[in-house]
N, C-alpha and C positions, 0 to 999 in steps of 0.2 A: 460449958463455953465452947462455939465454935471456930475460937481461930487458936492458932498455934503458938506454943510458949518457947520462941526463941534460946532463953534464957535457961531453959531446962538444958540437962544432959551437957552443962562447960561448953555451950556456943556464944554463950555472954563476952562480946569482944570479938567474936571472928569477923572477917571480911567474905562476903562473897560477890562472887562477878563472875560476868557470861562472858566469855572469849572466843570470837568467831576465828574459825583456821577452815584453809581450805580441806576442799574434800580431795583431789587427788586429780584425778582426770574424769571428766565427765561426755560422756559419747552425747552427743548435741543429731538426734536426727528429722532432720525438717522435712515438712511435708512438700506435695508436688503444686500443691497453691499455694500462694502468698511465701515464697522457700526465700526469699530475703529477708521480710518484714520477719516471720517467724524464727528464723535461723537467727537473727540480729538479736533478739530478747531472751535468747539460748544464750549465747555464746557471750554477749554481754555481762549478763549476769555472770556468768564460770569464772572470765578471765579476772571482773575487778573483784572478786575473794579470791582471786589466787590461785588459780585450776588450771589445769590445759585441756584443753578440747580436742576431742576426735571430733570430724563432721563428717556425719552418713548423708549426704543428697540425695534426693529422689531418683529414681534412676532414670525417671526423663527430662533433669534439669541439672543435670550434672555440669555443664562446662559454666555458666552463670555462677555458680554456687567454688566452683574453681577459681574463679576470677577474683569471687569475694573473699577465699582462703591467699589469694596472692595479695590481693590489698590489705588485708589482715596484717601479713608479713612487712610487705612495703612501708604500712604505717611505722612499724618498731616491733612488732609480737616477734617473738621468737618461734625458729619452725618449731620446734620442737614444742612449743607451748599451743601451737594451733596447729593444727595437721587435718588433711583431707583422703578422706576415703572410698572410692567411687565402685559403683558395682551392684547386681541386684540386691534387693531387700530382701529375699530370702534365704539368699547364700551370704553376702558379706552382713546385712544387717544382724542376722544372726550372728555370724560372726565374733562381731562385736560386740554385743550384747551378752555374749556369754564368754568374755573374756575375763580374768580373775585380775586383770591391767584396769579395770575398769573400776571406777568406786562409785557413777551415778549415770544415770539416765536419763536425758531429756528427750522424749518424744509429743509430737503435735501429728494426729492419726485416727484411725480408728478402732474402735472398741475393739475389734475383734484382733487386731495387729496388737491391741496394746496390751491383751490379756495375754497372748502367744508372748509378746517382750518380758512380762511378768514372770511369766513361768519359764522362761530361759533364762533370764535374770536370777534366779531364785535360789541356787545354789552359790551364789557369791554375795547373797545378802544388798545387789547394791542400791543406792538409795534412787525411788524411783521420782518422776519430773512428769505426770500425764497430761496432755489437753486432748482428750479423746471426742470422738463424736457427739455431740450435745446435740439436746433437741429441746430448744430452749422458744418457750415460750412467748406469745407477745398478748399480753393482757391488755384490752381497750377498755376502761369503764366508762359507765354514763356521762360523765363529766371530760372527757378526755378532747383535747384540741383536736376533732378528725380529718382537719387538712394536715396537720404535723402528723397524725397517725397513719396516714395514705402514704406519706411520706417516707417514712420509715420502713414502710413494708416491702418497697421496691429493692430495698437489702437483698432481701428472698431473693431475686432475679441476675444480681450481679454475680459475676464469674462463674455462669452458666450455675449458678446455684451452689456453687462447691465453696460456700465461706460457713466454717464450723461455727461462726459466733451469732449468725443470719436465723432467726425466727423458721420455726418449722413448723408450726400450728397458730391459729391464732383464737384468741379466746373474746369474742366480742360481748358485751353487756345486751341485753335484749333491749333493752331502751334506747340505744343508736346502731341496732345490728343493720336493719334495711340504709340507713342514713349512710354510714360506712360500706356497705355494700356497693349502694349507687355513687359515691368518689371512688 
């Protein structure tokens, strides 16, 4: 039989349950595009389980990302529960990242920054948060609406091309490649 006999080994009657607790303090470091939208779904997440946040801003959007740690506070957070840290990424982000203060990591970045975070992380175990450089796909098949496909591709173009979640190849069906081509 493959499933498991509860009832073996005197578990006949126990209770079991999954109890979320926070993790501690989680270093939240946003990238230098979209550093609000980003930073927001960071630090959200931390504070409603219970966490307090360090924030690394980018180091060319740092007063924007200030403002956002002061309305933080302004709402009700407590400083001590949000706190902002300004300064370059390779002196203070390391920093922080290799603080034993530290129990998690949220970074939005690149591959190459995020393996360097990895391995200065590594000696304090803490638990890590990636959205790294993607090179994510846009699949059109024969069948696919190619004005909404045209559509969508102009993602590619916005914010000077710097949105990690924006199409970086595109993979057309041979049967609307020319079709798609000339929209």
């Amino acid at each position: 039989s493959s499933f498991m006999d509860l009832s073996a080994d005197g578990c006949m009657g126990d209770v079991q349950f999954t109890r979320y607790e926070p993790l501690g303090v989680v270093a939240c470091i946003a990238p230098f595009n979209f550093p609000f939208d980003t930073l927001t779904q960071k630090v959200a997440a931390a504070l409603v389980m219970g966490n307090s946040v360090v924030i690394k801003p980018p180091t060319d959007v740092t007063l924007s990302l200030i403002r956002y740690t002061e309305l933080l506070i302004e709402a009700g957070v407590p400083g001590d529960v949000a706190q902002i840290v300004t300064g370059h990424g390779a002196d203070v982000g390391d920093m922080v990242v290799r603080s034993e203060k530290v129990d998690a990591v949220s970074f939005t970045g690149s591959t190459e920054v995020g393996i360097e975070i990895c391995r200065n992380s590594a000696p304090y175990l803490h638990r890590m948060i990636m959205e790294l450089g993607g090179n994510d796909p846009f699949v059109i098949f024969g069948d696919a609406d190619l004005d909404h496909a045209v559509q969508e591709c102009w993602m590619r173009l916005r914010n000077c091309g710097q949105t990690c979640c924006a199409s970086k190849r595109y993979i057309v069906h041979n049967s609307v490649k020319d079709a798609f081509a000339e929209k």
